[in-house]
KEKE-3310 file (N, C-alpha, C; in steps of 0.2 Angstrom, whole numbers, plus 5000, padded with zeros to 4 digits):
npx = (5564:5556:5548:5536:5531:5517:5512:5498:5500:5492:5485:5476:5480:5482:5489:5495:5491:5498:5511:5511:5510:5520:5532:5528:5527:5542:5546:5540:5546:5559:5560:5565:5554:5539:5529:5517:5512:5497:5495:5480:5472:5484:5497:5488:5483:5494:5499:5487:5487:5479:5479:5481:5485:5491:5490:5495:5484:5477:5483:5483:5477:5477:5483:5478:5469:5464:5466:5466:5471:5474:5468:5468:5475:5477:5486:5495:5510:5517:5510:5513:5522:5512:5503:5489:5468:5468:5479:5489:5505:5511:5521:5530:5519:5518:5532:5532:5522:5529:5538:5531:5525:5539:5542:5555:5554:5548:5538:5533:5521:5519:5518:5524:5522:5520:5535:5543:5537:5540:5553:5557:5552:5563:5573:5570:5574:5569:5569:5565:5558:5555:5541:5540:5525:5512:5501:5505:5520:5530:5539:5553:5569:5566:5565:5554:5536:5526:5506:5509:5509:5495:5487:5488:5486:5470:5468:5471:5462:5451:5452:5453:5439:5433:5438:5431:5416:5419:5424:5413:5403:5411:5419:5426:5438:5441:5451:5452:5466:5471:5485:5490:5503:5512:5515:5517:5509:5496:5504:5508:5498:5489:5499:5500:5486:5483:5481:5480:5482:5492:5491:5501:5507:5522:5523:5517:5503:5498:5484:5481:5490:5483:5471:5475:5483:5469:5462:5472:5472:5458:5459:5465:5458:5456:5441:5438:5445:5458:5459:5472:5472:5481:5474:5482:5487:5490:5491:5500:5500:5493:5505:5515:5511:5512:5515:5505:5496:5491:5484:5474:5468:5462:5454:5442:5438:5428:5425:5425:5435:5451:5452:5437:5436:5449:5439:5430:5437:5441:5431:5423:5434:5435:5422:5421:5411:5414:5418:5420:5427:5429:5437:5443:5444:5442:5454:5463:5457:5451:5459:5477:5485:5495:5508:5511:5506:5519:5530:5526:5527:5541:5547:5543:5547:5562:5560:5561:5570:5579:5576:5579:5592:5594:5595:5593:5582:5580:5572:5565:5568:5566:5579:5588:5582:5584:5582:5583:5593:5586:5594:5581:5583:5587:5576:5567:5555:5557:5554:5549:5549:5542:5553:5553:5563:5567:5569:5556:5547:5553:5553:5538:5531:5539:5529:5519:5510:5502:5511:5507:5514)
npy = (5462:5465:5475:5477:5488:5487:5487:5492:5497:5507:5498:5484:5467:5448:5438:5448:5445:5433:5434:5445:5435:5426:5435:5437:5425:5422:5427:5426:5413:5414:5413:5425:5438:5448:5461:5464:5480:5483:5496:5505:5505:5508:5520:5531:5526:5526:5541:5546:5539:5526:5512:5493:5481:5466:5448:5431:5424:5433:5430:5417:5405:5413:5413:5408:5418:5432:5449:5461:5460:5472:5480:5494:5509:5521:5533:5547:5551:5563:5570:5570:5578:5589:5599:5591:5592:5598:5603:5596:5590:5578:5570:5574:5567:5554:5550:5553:5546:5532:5534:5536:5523:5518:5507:5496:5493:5498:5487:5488:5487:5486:5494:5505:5518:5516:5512:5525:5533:5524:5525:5538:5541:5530:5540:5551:5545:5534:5514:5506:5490:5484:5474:5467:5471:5472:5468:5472:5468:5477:5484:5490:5482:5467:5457:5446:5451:5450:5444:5445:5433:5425:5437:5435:5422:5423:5434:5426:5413:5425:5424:5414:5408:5418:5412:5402:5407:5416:5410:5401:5414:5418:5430:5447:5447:5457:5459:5467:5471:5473:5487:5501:5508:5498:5484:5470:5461:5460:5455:5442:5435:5435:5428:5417:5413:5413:5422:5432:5444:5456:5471:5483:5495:5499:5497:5508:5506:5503:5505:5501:5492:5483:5477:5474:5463:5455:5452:5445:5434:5429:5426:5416:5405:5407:5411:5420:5432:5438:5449:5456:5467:5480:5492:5504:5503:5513:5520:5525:5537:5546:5542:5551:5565:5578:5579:5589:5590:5577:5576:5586:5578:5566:5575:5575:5566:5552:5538:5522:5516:5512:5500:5503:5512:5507:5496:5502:5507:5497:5490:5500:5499:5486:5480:5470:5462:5464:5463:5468:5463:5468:5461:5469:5471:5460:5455:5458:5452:5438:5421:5419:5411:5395:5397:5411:5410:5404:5410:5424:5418:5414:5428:5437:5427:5431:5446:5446:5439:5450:5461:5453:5454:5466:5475:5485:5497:5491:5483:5467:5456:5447:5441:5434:5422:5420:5424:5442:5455:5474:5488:5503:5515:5512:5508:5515:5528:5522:5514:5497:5492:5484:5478:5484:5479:5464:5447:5439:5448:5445:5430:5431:5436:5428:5419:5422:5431:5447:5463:5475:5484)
npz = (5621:5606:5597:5585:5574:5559:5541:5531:5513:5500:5486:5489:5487:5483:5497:5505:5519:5519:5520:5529:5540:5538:5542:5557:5562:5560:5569:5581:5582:5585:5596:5605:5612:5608:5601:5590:5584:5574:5563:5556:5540:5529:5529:5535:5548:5555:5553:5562:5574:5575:5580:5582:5595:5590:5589:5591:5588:5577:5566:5564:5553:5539:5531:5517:5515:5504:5501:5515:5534:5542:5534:5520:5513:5499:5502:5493:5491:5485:5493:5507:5512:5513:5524:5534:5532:5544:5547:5553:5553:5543:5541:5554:5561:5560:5564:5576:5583:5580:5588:5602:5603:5606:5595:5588:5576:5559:5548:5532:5520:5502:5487:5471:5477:5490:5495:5490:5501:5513:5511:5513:5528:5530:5530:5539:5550:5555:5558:5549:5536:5522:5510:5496:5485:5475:5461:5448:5448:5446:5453:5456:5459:5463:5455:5456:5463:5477:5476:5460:5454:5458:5454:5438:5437:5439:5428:5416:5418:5416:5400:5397:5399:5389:5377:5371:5372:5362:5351:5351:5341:5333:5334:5339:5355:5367:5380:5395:5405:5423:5424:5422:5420:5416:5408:5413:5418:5409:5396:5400:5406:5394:5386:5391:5390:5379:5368:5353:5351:5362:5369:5377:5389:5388:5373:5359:5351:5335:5325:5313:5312:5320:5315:5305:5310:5314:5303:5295:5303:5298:5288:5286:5292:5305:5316:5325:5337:5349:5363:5374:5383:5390:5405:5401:5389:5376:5360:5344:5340:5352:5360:5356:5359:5371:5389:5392:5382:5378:5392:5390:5380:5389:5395:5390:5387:5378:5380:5392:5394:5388:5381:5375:5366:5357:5353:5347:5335:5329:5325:5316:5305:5304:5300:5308:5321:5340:5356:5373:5388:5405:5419:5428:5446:5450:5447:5460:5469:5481:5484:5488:5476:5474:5473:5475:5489:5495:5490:5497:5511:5512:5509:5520:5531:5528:5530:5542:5550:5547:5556:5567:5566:5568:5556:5545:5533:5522:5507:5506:5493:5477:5466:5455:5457:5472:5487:5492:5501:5498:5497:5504:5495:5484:5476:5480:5472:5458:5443:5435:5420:5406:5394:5378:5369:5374:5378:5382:5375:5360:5360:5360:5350:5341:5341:5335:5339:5340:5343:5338:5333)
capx = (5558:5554:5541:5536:5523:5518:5505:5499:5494:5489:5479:5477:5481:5482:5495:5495:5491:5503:5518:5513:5511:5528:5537:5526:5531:5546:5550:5540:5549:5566:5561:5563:5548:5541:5526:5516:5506:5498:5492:5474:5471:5489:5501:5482:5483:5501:5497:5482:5489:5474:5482:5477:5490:5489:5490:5495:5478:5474:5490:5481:5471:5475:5488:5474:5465:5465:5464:5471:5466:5474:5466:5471:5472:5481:5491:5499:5517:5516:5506:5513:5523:5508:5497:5481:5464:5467:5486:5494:5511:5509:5528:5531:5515:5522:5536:5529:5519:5533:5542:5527:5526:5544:5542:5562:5556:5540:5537:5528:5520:5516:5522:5531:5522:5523:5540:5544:5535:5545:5561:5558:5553:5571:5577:5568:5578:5566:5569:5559:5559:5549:5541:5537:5516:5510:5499:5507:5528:5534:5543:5561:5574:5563:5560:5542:5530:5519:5500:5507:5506:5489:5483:5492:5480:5464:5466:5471:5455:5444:5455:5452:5432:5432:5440:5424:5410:5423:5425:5407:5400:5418:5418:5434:5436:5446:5451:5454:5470:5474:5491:5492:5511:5516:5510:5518:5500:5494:5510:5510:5490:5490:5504:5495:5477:5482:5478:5481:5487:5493:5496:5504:5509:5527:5526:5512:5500:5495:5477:5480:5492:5480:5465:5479:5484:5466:5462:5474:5468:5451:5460:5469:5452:5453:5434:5437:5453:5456:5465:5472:5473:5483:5472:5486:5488:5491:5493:5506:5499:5493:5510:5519:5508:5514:5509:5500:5491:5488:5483:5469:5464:5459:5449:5437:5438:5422:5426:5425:5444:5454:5446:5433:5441:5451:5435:5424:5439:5441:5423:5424:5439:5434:5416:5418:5409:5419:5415:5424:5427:5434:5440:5444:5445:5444:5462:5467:5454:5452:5464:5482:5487:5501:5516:5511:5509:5525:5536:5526:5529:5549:5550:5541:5553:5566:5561:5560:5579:5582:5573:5580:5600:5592:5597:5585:5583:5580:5565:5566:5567:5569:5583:5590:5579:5584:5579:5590:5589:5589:5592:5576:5584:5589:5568:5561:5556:5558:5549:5554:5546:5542:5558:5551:5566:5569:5567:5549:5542:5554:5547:5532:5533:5540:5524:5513:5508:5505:5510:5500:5517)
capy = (5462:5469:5479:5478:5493:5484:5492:5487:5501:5505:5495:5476:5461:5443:5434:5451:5442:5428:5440:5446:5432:5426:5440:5437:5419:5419:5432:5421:5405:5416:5414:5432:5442:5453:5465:5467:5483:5485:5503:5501:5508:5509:5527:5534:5524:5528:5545:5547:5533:5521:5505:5488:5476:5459:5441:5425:5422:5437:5428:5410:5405:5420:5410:5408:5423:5437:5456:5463:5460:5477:5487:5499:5515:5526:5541:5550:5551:5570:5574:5568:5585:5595:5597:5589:5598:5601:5608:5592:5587:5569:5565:5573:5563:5546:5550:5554:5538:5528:5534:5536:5516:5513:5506:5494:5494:5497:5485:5491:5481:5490:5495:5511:5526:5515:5513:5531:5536:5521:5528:5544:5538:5531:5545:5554:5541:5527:5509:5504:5485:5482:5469:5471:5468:5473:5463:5474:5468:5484:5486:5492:5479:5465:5449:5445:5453:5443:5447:5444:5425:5425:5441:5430:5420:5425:5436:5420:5414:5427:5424:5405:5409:5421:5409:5398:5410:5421:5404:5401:5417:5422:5439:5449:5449:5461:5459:5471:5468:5480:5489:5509:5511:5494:5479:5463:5456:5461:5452:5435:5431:5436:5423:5409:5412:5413:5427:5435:5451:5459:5479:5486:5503:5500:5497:5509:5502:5507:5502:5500:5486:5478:5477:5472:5456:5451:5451:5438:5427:5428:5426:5410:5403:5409:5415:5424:5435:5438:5453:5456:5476:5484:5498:5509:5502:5519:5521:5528:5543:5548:5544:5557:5570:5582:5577:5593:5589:5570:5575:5589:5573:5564:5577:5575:5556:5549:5530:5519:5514:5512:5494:5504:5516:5501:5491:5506:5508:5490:5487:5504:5497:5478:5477:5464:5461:5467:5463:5469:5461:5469:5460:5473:5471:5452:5451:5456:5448:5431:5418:5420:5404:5394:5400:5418:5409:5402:5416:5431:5417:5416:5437:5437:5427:5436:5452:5443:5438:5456:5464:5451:5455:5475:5475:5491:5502:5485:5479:5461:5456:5442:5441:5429:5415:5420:5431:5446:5464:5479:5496:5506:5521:5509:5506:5521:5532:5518:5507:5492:5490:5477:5482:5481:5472:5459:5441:5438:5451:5443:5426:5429:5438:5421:5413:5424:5437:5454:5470:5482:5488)
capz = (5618:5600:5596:5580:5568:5554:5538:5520:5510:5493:5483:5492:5483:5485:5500:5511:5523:5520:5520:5538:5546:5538:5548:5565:5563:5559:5575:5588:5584:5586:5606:5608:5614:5602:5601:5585:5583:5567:5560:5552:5535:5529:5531:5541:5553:5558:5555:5566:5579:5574:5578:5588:5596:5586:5592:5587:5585:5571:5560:5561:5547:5538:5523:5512:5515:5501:5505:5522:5540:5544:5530:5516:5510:5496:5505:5489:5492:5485:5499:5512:5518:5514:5533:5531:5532:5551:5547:5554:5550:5543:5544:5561:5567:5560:5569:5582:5583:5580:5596:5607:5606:5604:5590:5585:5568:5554:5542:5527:5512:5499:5481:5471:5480:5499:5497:5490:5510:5517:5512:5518:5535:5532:5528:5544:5556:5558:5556:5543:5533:5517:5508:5488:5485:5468:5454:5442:5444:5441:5459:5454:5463:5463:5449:5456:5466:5478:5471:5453:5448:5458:5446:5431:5437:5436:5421:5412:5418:5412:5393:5395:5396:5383:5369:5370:5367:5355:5344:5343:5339:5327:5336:5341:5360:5371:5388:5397:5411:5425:5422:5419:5416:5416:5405:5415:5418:5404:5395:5405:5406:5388:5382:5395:5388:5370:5367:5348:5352:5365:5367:5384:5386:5384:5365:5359:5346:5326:5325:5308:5312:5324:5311:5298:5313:5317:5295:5294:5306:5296:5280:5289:5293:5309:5314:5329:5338:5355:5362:5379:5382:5397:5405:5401:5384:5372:5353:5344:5341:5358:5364:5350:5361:5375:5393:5392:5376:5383:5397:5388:5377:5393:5399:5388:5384:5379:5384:5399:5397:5382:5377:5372:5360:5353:5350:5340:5330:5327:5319:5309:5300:5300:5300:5315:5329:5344:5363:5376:5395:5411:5425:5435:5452:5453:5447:5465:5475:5484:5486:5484:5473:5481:5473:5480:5499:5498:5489:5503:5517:5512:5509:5526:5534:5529:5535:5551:5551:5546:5559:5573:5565:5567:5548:5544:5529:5515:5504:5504:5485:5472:5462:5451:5461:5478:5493:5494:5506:5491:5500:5500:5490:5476:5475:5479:5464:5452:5440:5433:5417:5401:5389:5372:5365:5380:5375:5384:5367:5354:5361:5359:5344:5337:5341:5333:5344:5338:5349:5334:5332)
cpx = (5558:5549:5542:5529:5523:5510:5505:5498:5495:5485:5482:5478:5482:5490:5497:5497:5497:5509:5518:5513:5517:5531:5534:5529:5536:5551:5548:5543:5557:5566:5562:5558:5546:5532:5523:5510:5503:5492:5486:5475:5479:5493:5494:5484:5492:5502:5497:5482:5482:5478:5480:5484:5488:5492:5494:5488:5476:5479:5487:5476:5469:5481:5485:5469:5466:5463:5469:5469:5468:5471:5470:5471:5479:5483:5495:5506:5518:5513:5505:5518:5520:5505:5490:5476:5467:5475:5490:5500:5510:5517:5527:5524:5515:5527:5536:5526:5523:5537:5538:5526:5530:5546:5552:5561:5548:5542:5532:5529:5515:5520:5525:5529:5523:5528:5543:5543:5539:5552:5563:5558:5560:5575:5578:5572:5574:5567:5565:5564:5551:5547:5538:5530:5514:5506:5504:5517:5530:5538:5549:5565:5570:5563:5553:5542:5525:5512:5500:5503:5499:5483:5483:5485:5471:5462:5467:5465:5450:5447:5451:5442:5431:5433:5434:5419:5415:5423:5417:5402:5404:5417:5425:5433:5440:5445:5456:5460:5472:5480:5491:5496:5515:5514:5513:5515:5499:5498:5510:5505:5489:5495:5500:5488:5477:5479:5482:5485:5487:5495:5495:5506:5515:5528:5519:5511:5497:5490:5477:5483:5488:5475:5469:5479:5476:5462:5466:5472:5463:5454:5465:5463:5449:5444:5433:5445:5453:5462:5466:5476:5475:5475:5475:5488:5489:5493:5497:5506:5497:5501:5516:5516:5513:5512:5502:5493:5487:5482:5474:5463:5461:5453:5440:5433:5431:5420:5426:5430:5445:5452:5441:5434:5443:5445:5433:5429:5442:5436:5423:5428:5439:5428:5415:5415:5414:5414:5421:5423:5433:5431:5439:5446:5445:5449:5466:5464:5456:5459:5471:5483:5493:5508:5516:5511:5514:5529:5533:5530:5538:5550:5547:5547:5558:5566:5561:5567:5580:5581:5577:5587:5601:5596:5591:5587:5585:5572:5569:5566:5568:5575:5587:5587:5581:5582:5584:5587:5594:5589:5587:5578:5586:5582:5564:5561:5555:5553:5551:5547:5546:5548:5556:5557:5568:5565:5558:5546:5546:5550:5539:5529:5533:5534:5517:5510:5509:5504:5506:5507:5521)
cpy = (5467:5470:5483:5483:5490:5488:5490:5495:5501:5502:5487:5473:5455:5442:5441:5448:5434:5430:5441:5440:5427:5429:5438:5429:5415:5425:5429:5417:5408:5415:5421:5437:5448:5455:5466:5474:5485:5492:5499:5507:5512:5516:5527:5532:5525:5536:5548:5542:5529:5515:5499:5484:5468:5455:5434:5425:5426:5433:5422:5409:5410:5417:5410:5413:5430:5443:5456:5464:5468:5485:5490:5504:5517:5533:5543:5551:5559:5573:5574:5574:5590:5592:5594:5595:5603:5608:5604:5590:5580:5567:5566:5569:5558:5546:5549:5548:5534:5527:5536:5528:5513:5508:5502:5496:5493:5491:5485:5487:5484:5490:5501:5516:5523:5514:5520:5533:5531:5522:5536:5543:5535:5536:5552:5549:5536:5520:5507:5495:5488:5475:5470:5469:5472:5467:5466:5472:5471:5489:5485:5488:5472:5460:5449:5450:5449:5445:5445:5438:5424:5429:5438:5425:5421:5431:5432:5414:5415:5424:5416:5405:5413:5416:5404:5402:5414:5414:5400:5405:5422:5429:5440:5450:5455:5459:5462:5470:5476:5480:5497:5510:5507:5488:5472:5460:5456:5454:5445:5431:5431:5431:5417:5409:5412:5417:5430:5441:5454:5468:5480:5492:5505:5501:5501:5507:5505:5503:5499:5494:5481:5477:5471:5463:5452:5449:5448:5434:5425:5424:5419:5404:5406:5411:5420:5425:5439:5445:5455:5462:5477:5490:5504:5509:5511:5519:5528:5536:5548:5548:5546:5563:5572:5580:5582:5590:5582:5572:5581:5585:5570:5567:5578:5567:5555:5541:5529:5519:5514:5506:5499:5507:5512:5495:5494:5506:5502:5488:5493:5502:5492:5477:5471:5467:5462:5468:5465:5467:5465:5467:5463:5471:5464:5448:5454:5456:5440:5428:5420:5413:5401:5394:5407:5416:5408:5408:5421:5427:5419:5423:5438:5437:5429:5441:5451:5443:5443:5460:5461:5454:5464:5476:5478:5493:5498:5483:5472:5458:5450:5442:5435:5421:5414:5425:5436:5451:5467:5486:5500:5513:5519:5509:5511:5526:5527:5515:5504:5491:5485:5480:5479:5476:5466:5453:5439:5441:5447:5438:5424:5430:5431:5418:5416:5430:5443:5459:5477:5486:5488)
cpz = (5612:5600:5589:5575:5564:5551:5532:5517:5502:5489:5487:5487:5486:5491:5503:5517:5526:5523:5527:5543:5546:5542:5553:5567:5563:5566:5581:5589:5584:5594:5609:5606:5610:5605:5595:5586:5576:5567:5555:5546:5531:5531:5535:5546:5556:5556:5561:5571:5579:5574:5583:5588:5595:5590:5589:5585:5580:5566:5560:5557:5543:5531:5519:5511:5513:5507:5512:5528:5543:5539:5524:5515:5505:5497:5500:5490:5491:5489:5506:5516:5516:5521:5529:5534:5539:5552:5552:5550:5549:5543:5552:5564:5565:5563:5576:5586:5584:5588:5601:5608:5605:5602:5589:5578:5564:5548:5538:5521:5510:5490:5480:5476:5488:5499:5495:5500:5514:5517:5515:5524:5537:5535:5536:5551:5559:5554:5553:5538:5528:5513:5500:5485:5477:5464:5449:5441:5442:5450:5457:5460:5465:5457:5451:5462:5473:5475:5461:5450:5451:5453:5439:5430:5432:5430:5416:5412:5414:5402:5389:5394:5392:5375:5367:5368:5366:5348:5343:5343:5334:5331:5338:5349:5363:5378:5390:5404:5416:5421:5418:5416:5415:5413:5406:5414:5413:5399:5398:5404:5399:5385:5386:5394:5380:5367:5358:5348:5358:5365:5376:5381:5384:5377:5362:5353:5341:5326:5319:5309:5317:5319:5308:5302:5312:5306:5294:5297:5301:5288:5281:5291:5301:5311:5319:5332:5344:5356:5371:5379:5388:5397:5405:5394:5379:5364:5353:5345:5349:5361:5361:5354:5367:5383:5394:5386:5377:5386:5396:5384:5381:5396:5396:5384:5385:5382:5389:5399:5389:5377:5373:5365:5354:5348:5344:5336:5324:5321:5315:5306:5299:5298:5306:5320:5337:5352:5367:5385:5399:5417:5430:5441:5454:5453:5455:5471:5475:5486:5485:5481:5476:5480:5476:5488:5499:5496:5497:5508:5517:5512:5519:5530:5536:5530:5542:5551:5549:5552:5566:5570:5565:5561:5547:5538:5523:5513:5503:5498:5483:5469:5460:5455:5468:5481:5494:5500:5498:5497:5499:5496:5484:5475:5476:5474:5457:5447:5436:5429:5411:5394:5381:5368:5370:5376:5376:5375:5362:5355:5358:5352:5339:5338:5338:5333:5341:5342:5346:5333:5324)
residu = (UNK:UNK:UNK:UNK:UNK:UNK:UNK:UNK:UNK:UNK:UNK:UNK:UNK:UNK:UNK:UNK:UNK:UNK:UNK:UNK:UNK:UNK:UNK:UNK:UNK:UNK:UNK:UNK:UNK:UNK:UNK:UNK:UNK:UNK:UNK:UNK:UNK:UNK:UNK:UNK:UNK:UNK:UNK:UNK:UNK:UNK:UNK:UNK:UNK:UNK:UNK:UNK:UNK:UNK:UNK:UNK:UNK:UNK:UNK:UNK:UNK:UNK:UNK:UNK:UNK:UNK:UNK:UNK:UNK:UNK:UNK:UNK:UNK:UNK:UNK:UNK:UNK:UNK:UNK:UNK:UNK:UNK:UNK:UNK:UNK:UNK:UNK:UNK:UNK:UNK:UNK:UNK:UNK:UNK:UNK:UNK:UNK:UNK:UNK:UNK:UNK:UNK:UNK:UNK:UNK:UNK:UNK:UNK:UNK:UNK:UNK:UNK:UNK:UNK:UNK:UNK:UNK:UNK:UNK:UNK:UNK:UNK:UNK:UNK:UNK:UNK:UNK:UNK:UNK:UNK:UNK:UNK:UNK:UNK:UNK:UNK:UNK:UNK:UNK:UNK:UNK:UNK:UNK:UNK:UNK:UNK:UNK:UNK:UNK:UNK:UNK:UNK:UNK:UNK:UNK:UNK:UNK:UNK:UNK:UNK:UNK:UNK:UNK:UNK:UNK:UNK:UNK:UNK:UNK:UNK:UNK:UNK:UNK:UNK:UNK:UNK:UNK:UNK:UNK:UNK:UNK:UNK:UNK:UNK:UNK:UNK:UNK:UNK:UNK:UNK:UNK:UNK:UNK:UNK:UNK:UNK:UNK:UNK:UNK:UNK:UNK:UNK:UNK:UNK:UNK:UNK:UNK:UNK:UNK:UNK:UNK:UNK:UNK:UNK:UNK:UNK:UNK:UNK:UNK:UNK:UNK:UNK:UNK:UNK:UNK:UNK:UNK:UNK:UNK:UNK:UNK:UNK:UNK:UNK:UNK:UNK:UNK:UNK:UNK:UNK:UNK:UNK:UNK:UNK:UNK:UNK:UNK:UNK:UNK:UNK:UNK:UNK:UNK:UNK:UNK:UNK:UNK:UNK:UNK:UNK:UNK:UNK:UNK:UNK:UNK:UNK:UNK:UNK:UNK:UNK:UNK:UNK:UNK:UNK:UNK:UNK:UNK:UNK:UNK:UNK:UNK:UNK:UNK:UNK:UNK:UNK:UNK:UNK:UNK:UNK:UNK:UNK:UNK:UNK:UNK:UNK:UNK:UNK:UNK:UNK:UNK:UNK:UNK:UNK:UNK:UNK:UNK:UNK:UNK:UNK:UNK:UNK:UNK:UNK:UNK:UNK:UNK:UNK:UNK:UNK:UNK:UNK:UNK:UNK:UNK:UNK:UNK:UNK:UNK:UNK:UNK:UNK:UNK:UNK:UNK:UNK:UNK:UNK:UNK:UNK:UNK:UNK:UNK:UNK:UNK:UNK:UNK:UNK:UNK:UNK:UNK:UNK:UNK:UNK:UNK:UNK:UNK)
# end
């Protein structure tokens, strides 16, 4: 008999749910008897022993179904060996949890700060697999993501509705992509919606040269110019600053997000019309599209044959177009980001695109 803890945390995204029922299906149909319990609201629930023993029937009809039947939450990594209010230990009472339902092995799906907490729990002597979940592609030991090409998606999407009313009312658009520290999405949807310019936060951007890109359009007949902006996007100057000195300019930030910033300083320097769209949150809701089902189901399964070969103490990964096991201490800590000279930017670069740099 295995008996399996399994938990999402973080931010949700698309094909969650594909990914787990990947593993439970590839553990029943081994013929030996297994256990799922799964923690609700990710790390909390394995905390505070919140968890329900799941079915075949929670895992049916759940391959097309965005978000997470077990829940999520964001447990800080930095805060995970302070006590909380009451002056509990949050390891020692995952621990604890762990070996109160004897527990073979957790498997966790999540991104950088859940696998940071998933290797510790290594570290602490529990059996742990992972599975790599992000929209943003910025999980270190990893190629894709599940959650990306869905987010790819639908922020390619929003770009495809924006070129229509931007071409007939000549206006500049912006669209705003998640991505704080990492501009894949941004990068991706932005090349597949046709977008003008791009700025991500790896290469930071001279406003002067973004005005200068969208003034040639105009002067090409262009009549309108589209711009697909990371939420992490940053100009050069901001990021020639200190993170103190940074971090004193945000406190007093007058903008909704950095599109904004970008826009006023757009129309003071062109005189154009300047809209700006966010997405938000809709890039990692709904459906997973069906290359996310298929890839989580294959990572799935493989954590299954990991799990029945007791092979602990791996995120299941991409690489080079197949399924690997990465040690979680190669992944934990990491971030795998857009290398400004990497072919992808030359690329695009050749097609036109400007990074504003």
């Amino acid at each position: 008999m295995k008996r399996i803890g399994m938990l999402t945390s973080g931010g949700d995204c698309q094909a969650l749910n594909a990914a787990m029922r990947g593993v439970v299906k590839s553990l029943s149909y081994s013929g030996e008897p297994v256990e799922i319990y799964g923690f609700l609201e990710g790390y909390k629930g394995l905390i505070y022993g919140n968890f329900r023993m799941l079915t075949g029937a929670d895992f049916s009809g759940i391959l097309t179904k965005g978000g997470t039947i077990l829940g999520s939450s964001r447990t800080p990594f930095k805060l995970m060996r302070e006590p909380d209010e009451n002056g509990l230990d949050k390891v020692e009472a995952m621990k604890q949890n762990y070996y109160k339902l004897r527990l073979d092995c957790l498997v966790i799906l999540g991104g950088n700060g859940t696998h940071k907490t998933a290797n510790m729990l290594r570290e602490e002597g529990l059996n742990v697999v992972t599975l790599p979940k992000t929209i943003d592609n910025d999980l270190w030991g990893t190629d894709m993501t599940f959650g990306f090409q869905s987010a790819v998606n639908i922020a390619t999407d929003c770009i495809d509705c924006i070129h229509t009313t931007a071409a007939s009312h000549g206006r500049v658009f912006i669209v705003e992509v998640m991505g704080h520290k990492v501009g894949y999405l941004t990068l991706n949807a932005g090349m597949a919606g046709g977008a003008d310019i791009i700025l991500i936060p790896e290469i930071p951007y001279d406003i002067n040269k973004v005005v200068e890109a969208i003034n040639k359009r105009s002067e090409r007949g262009s009549k309108f110019t589209i711009l697909a902006v990371a939420e992490g996007a940053i100009s050069k100057e901001d990021a020639a600053l200190s993170k103190k000195e940074y971090k004193k300019k945000m406190a007093n930030y007058k903008y909704p997000s950095v599109s904004y910033e970008i826009a006023e300083k757009i129309q003071k320097k062109s005189g154009l019309d300047v809209r700006v769209t966010v997405p938000g949150h809709t890039q990692r809701g709904g459906s997973p599209c069906p290359y996310d089902r298929v890839f989580a189901s294959r990572l799935g399964a493989e954590a299954g044959r990991l799990i029945l070969n007791g092979e602990y103490g791996f995120m299941v990964g991409y690489r080079n177009r197949e399924i690997v096991k990465v040690p979680l201490e190669d992944v934990a800590g990491k971030l795998k980001m857009v290398a400004p000279d990497s072919d992808i930017i030359r690329e695009a670069k050749m097609l036109g695109i400007s990074f504003g740099d």
